[in-house]
N, C-alpha and C positions, 0 to 999 in steps of 0.2 A: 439828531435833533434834541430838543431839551428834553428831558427827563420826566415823567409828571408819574405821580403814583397812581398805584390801581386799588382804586377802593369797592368794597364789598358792601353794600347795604342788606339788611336780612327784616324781613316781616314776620314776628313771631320766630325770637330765637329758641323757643322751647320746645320749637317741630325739630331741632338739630337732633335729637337723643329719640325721635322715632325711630321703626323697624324702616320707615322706607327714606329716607334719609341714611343715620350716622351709621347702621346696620346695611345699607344696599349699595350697589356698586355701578356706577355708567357705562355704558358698553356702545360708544360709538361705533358706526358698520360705513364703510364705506359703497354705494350703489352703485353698480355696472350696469349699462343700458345697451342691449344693440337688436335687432331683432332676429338673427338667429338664440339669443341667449331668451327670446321671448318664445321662441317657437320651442326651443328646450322645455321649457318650465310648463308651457304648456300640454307638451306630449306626455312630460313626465304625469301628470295631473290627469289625462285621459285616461294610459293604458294602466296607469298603476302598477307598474314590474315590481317585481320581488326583492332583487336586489341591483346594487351597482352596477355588477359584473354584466348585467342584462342590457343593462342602460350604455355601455360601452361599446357596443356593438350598431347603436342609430348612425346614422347618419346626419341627425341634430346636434347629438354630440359632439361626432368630431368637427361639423362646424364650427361649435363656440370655442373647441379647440385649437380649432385651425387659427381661429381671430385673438386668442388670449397667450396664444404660441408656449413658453415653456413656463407659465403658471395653470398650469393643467388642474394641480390639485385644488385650486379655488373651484373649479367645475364640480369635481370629484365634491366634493363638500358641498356644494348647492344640491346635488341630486341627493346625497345620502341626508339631506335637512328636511328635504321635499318629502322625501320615502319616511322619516321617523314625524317629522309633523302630518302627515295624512294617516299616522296611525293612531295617534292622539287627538285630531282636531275636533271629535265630538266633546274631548273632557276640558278643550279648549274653549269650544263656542260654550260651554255651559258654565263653563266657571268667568269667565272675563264677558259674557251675554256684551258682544262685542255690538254696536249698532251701527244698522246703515242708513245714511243720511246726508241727504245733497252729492247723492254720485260717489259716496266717500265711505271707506269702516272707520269709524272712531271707537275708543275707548270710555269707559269711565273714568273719571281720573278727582279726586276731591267732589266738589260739586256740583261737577262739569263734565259737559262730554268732549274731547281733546281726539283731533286728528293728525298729530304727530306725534304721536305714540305708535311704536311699531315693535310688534310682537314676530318679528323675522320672518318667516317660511310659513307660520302658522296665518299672519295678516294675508301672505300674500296667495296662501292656501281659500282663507276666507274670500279675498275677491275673485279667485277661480270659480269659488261655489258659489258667489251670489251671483256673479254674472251669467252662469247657466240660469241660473233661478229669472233669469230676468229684472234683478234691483238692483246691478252694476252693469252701465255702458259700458261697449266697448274699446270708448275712447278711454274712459277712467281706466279700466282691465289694462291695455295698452301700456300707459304711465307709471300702473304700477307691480307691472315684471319684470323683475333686477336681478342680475344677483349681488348677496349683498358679501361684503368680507368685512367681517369683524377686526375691528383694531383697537383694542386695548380694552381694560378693564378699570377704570378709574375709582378709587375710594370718594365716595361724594364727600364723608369724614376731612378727607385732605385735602380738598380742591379751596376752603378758604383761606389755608395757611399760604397757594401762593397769589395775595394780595397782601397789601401795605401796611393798609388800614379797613380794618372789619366794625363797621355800625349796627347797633340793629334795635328792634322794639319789639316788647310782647306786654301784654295785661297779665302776665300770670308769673314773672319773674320770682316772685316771692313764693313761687311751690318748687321750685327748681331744689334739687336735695342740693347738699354739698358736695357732692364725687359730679354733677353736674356744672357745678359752680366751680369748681376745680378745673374741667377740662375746658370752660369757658374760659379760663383764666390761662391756662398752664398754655393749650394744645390752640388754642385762638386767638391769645393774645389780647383779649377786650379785658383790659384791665380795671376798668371804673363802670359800675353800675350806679344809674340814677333813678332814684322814685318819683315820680312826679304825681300827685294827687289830680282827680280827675277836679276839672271848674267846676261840675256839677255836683259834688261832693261825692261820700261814698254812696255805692250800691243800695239801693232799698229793696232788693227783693225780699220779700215772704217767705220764708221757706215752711211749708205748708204738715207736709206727710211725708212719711217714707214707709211706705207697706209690703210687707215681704208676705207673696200668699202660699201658700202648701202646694195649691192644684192650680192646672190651666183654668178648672172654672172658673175658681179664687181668682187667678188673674185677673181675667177678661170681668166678672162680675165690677171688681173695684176700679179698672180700668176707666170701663163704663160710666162709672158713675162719678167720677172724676170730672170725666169730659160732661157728661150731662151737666153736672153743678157748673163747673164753666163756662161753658156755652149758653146758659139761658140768659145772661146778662153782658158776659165779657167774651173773647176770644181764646182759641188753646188750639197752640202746636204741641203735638206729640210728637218725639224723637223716638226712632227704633235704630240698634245692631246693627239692620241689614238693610237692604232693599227688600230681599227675601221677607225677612222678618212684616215688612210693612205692607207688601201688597198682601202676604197671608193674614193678616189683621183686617184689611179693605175687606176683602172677602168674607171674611167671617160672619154669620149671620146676627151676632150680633152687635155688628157695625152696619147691618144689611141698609137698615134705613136712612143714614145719612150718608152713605157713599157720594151718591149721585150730588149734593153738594156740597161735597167738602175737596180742600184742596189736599194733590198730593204733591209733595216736593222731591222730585225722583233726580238722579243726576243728567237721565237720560233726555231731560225736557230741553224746549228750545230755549235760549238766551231771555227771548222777548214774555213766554209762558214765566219763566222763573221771576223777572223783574215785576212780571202782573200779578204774580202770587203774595212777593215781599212784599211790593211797596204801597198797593192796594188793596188786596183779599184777606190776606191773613190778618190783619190785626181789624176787622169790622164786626162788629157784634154777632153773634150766634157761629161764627165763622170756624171752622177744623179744619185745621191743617195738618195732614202724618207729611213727616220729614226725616230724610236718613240722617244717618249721625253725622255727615260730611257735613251737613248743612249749618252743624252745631257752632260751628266757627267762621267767624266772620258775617253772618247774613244779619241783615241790620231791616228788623219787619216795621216797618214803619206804621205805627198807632196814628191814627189825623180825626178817630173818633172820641170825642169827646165821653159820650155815653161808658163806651169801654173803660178807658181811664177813670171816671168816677165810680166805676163799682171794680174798681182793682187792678186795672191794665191787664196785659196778656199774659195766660199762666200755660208755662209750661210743665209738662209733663216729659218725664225721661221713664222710659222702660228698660233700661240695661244699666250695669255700675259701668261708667267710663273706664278706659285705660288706666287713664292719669288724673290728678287732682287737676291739673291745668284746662285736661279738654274738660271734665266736670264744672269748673269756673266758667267757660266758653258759655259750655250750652246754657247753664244759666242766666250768662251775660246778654242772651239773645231778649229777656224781656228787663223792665224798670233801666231801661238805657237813658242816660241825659235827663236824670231825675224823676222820670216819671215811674208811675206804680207800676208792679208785677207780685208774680207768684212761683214756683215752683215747688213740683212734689216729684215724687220718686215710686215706683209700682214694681216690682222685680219678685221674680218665680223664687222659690227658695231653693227650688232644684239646681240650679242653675248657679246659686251663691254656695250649695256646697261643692258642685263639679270646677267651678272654675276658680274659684279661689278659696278651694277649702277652708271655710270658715267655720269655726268650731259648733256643731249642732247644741248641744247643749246650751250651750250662751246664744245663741239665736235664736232656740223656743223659751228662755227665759223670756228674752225680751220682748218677742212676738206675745208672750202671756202678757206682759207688764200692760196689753192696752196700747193704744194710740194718743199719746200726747206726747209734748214737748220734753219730755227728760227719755220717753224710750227714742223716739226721734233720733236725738242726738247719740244715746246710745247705740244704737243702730248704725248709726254713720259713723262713730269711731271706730266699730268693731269691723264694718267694712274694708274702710279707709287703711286702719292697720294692716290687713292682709293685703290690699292693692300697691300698699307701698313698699311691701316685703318682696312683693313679687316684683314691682317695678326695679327695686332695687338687684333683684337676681337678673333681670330683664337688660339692666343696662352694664351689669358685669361679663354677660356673653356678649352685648354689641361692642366691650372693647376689647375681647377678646377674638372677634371678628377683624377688629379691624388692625390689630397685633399680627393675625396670623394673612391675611391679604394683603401687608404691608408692600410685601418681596413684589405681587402682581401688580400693583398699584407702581412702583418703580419701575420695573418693567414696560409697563405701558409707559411711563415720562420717559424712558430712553429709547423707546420706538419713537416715539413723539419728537425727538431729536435730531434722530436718526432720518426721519424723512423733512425733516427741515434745513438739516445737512445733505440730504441726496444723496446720505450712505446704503445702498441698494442692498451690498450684499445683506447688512443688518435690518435689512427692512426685510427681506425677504424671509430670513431667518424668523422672525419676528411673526410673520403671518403665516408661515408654514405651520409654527406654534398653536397658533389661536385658528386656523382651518384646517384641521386636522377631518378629516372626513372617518365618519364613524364606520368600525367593521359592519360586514356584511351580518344579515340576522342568522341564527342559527348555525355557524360555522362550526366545522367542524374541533370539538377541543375546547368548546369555550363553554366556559363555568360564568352560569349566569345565578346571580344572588337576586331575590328579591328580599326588598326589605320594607313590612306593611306596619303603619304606623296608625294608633289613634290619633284623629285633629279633631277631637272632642275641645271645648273652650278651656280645657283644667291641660293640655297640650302644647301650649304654647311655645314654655320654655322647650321642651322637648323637640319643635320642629324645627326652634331656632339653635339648636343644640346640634341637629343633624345637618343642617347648610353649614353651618362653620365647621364641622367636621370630615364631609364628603371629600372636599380635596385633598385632604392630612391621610385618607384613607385611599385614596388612588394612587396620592404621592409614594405613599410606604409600598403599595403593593406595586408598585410600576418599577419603582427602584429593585425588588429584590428578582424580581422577573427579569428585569434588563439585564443585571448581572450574573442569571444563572440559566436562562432560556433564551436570552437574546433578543428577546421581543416583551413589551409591557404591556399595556393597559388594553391591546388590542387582543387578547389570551381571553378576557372577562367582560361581560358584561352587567350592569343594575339597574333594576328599576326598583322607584321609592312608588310605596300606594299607599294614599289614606282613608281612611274607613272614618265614616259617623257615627247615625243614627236614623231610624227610620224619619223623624220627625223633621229631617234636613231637607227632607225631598229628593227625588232618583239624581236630580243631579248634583246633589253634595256629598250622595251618601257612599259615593267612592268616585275617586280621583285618582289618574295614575299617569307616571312622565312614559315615555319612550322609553327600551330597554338602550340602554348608551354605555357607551368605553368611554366617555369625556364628563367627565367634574364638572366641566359648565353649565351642561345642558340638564343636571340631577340641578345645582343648584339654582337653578330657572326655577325652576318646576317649584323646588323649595320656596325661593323668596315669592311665588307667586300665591304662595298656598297658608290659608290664615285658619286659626285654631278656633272654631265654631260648633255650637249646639252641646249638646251631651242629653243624654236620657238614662240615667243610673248603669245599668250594663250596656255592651257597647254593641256595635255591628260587628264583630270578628269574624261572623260568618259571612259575611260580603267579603269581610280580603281574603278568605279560604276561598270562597267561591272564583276570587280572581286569579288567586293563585291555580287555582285545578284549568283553567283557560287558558295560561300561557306553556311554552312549548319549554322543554328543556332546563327547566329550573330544578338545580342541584340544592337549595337551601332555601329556605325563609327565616329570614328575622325578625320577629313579631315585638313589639313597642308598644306598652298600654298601660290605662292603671288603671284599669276595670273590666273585670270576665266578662268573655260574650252573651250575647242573649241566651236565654233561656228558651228550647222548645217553644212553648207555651207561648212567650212573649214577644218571639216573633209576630206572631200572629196578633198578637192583642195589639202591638204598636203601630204593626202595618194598618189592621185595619181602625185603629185610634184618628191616625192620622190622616186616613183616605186610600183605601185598597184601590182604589180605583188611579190614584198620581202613578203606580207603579204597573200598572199595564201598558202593553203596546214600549213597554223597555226591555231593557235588560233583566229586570228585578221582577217579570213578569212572575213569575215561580220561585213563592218560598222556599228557603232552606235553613240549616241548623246547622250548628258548626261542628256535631258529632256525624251528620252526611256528608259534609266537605272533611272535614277530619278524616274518616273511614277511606277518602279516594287518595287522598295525601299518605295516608300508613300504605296503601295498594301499591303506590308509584314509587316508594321508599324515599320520598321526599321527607328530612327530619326540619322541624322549625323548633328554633332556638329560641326563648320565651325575655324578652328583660321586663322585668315588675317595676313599674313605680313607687308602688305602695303594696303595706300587708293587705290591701284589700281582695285582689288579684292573684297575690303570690300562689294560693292553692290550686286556683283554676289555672295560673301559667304555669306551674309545677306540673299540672295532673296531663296538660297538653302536651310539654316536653317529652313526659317521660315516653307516651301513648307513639310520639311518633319519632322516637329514638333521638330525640334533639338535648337541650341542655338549658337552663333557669338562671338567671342570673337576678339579682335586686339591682335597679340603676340610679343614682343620685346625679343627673347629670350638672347640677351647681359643684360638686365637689371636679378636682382635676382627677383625681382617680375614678371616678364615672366615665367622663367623656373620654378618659385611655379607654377603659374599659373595650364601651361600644367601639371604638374606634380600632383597638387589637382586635378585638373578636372578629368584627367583619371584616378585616384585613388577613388574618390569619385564615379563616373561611375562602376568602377568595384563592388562596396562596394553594391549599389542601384539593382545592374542587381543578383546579389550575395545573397543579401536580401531577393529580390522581395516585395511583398507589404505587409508582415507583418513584416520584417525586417531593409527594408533599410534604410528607414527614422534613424532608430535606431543605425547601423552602420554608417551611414555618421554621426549623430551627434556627433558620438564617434570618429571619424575622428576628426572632427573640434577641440572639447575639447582638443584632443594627440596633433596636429600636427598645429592649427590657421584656419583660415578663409575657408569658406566651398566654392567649386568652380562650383557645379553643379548648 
């Protein structure tokens, strides 16, 4: 037939250089339905066996095998998904606080709660347990036991180069750096950029305040009183970081008293709650609105009070520095829309501008002295801004360094893609045997399990996204020198990645950890799912010591931070700071220090290898190294000799534990010769 081109339209082309976009990757699964495969998934869910080998002996099993006949190993891969997401799925329900609504889990997703989002074994782990719970029919339950198989890995990066012609619009073109403006150009092909001024002319927001307070009281005091001067005449949405962040605010006593009428803007609410909030409540006189940061983009609060308008329109209030200069413009852009008035100001912890974007102290208590007016103002917001764009700029030198190195899987997947549109079997099968690989059994004999526990304090960032772009470059090295000298790869070893906070996170942020896995994929899940939040000056190290003494059979720890763990003392001060009472009836029920989890780690001859970020650390990862026989390193992961760095070490590590003492020397030397300089 005729020919007709494929054009791509895009809404806000400045979302392209997010983490969850030009940084993430598609992972379409194809769904198997029958009901012996239901009766599987669900035994599997009842009795909870130990391992595979257990699960091979049902007679559910060989059902779905007898009906899938010689792709067995898709089976094999549904049960060992089942068995590592029900060992995870508490750090799962706590981190993705997944909701059930209309018979259905949905996600969070931007603004919005979205039920076609599917989080694999873990989703369908969730409606196993809410349907015992009674808030999932068993019709829904029914519908949604698959098994699923994974087929392909798509770069979201390259899925607009194959279209014709690519259009797109955003309000904030003009923050885009130039290495941005480049891959629009180069890698996209939109060659002409148009300014168009708004009919209404430009912007008239206010830009009010920008107050950086010392302490939470300092916060919450000027907070306060922000809102207060607002609201007695006009309207004020506050934006927060989190959800988290907002409903611990709700709470606070002192927001105690206007809780009950103010609005919250959560992504969780219904369609019809959200529409009633923009288009009628928020913007009417005396009116508060807390809104997560998702909301900062795009929500269009419609003013129709006259009163509010004449005494300034709606002022926002932003409690966090944005990512980007662009979502900064966003949130902004949420009042003085279509000419009419508005305001905004800015309120942010100073603890918080030194942990996450090391901002130089000195020059920020100058300015904090200089007073509140319009020249420290602006100072303040350069001295910011300059850091966030330094970072952003490291920020988007790993997403395309990301997407450099998943090039190869990204191809891959388009000639699977081929391949079953050609009906080439045998290359299809190949193909999926690849990407369902069913993970070794736990605790097998021989196998050298590495954990590797990271700070996701908010000054973290680059570093977590330093370790998803690295994970597979670390399996690939190790799997290759094991195939050629043992005969078998990646299934020799296992990892798990954990990240540690702060007490001030709450029990459920304040450690996070994947499934111990032989497959790259399922570490990097865990990664791209996991965002770099909180910080309180020293860090929680003693939560990932503490994790580390819980798991079975761990030959090493890799420890990743730029700040010493708590102190004695300040455990206790933070926990009970922050509410001794969030951490009972958990995990965290009983404090610890990281010189008592330290002492059981020297017991078990477990050594942890220390990498520093900064000299601030360096003595306290130094003094842990030494204490439990392990080794120190400085890491810069912006440079490429960093990211070898970490990326030899824990490769050689694995190589040595893998070994053991008649081999390993043997395998890492073979390391060095493939791959250059030996890191353990």
């Amino acid at each position: 037939g005729e020919w007709k081109p494929r054009v791509l339209l895009v809404d806000e082309v400045d979302v392209f250089f997010t983490k969850s976009f030009y940084g993430s990757t598609y992972l379409p699964a194809c769904e198997l339905r029958h009901e012996t495969i239901s009766n599987l998934l669900r035994e599997v869910y009842t009795k909870k066996p130990a391992t595979l080998e257990a699960v091979k002996d049902w007679q559910v099993y060989k059902d779905v095998c007898l009906r899938l006949q010689t792709w067995e190993f898709l089976v094999d891969t549904a049960v060992s998904s089942m068995l590592g997401g029900m060992e995870c799925f508490a750090e799962h329900a706590a981190e993705s606080q997944y909701v059930v609504k209309d018979d259905a889990i949905g996600y969070r997703e931007q603004d919005s709660i979205v039920f076609n989002v599917s989080y694999g074994y873990l989703t369908l782990i969730a409606y196993l347990k809410e349907n015992q719970a009674g808030n999932i029919s068993e019709h829904s339950l029914t519908k949604n036991l698959k098994l699923l198989v994974e087929c392909g890995e798509f770069l979201f990066a390259k899925l607009p180069q194959d279209f014709d012609l690519v259009m797109g619009v955003t309000g904030t073109l003009e923050t885009m750096s130039p290495a941005e403006k480049r891959i629009v150009k180069e890698d996209y092909h939109i060659k002409r950029m148009v300014y168009m001024p708004s009919v209404y002319g430009q912007n008239q927001v206010v830009e009010k305040l920008i107050a950086v307070e010392e302490s939470e009281e300092g916060f919450l005091a000027t907070l306060m009183a922000e809102i207060e001067e607002a609201k007695a005449a006009r309207a004020v949405v506050v934006f927060f970081d989190s959800t988290q962040g907002l409903r611990e605010f709700a709470k606070h006593p002192c927001f105690s008293k206007h809780v009950d009428e103010s609005n919250l803007l959560l992504e969780e609410i219904y369609p019809e709650e959200k529409s009633q909030i923009v288009t009628c409540r928020a913007a009417t006189m005396n009116a508060v609105t807390l809104a997560s940061s998702t909301f900062g983009r795009g929500t269009d609060f419609q003013c129709m009070d006259d009163t509010v308008q004449q005494a300034g329109g709606i002022h926002i209030i932003q409690t966090h520095v944005a990512d980007t200069l662009s979502e900064e413009i966003q949130i902004k852009g949420r009042t003085a829309r279509q000419g009419e008035k508005g305001s905004w100001s800015m309120v942010l912890r100073k603890p918080c501008l030194l942990k996450t974007y090391a901002v130089d102290e000195q020059a920020l208590s100058n300015i904090m002295a200089a007073g509140r007016n319009d020249e420290s103002r602006k100072a303040m917001w350069n001295l910011i801004n300059d850091k966030r764009m330094h970072l952003n700029m490291a920020q988007l030198e790993e997403l395309i360094s990301f997407v450099a190195e998943n090039e190869v899987t990204h191809q891959q997947a388009v000639s699977f893609s081929s391949a079953l549109l050609t009906k080439n079997v045998v290359d299809v099968r190949k193909y999926l045997e690849h990407r369902n690989r069913p993970a070794a059994s736990m605790g097998m004999e021989g196998k050298a399990r590495i954990l590797v526990l990271m700070d996701a304090t908010g000054s973290m960032s680059q570093i977590i996204t330093a370790a998803k772009d690295a994970v597979g470059e670390m399996f690939g090295r190790a799997g290759e020198i094991l195939d050629e000298h043992l005969g078998k790869g990646t299934d020799k070893f296992e990892m798990q990645f954990a990240v540690f906070r702060n007490y001030s996170s709450g029990p459920a942020k304040l450690l996070e950890f994947s499934p111990w896995k032989s497959n790259p994929d399922d570490l990097r899940d865990f990664l791209k799912a996991t965002s770099a939040s909180g910080g309180q000056g020293n860090e929680a190290i003693e939560i990932g010591f503490w994790h580390a003494n819980q798991q079975a059979d761990v030959k090493r720890i890799i420890l990743i931070g730029d700040a010493p763990g708590n102190e004695d003392a300040e455990v206790s001060k933070k926990r009970h700071g922050y509410g001794e009472a969030r951490f009972l009836s958990t995990n965290y029920q009983q404090p610890t220090t990281v010189n008592t989890e330290m002492d059981k780690l020297i017991a078990k001859k477990i050594p942890v290898d220390c990498f520093f970020v900064n000299t601030r650390c360096q003595a306290a990862f130094e003094k842990m190294a030494k204490a439990t026989d392990g080794k120190a390193f400085p890491l810069v992961v912006s440079k490429v000799e960093g990211r070898e760095l970490l990326i030899g070490h824990i490769t050689t590590s694995i190589l040595l534990h893998v070994g053991g003492e008649g081999k390993g020397d043997e395998l890492v030397n073979a390391y060095t010769k493939k791959f250059g300089k030996m890191h353990s």
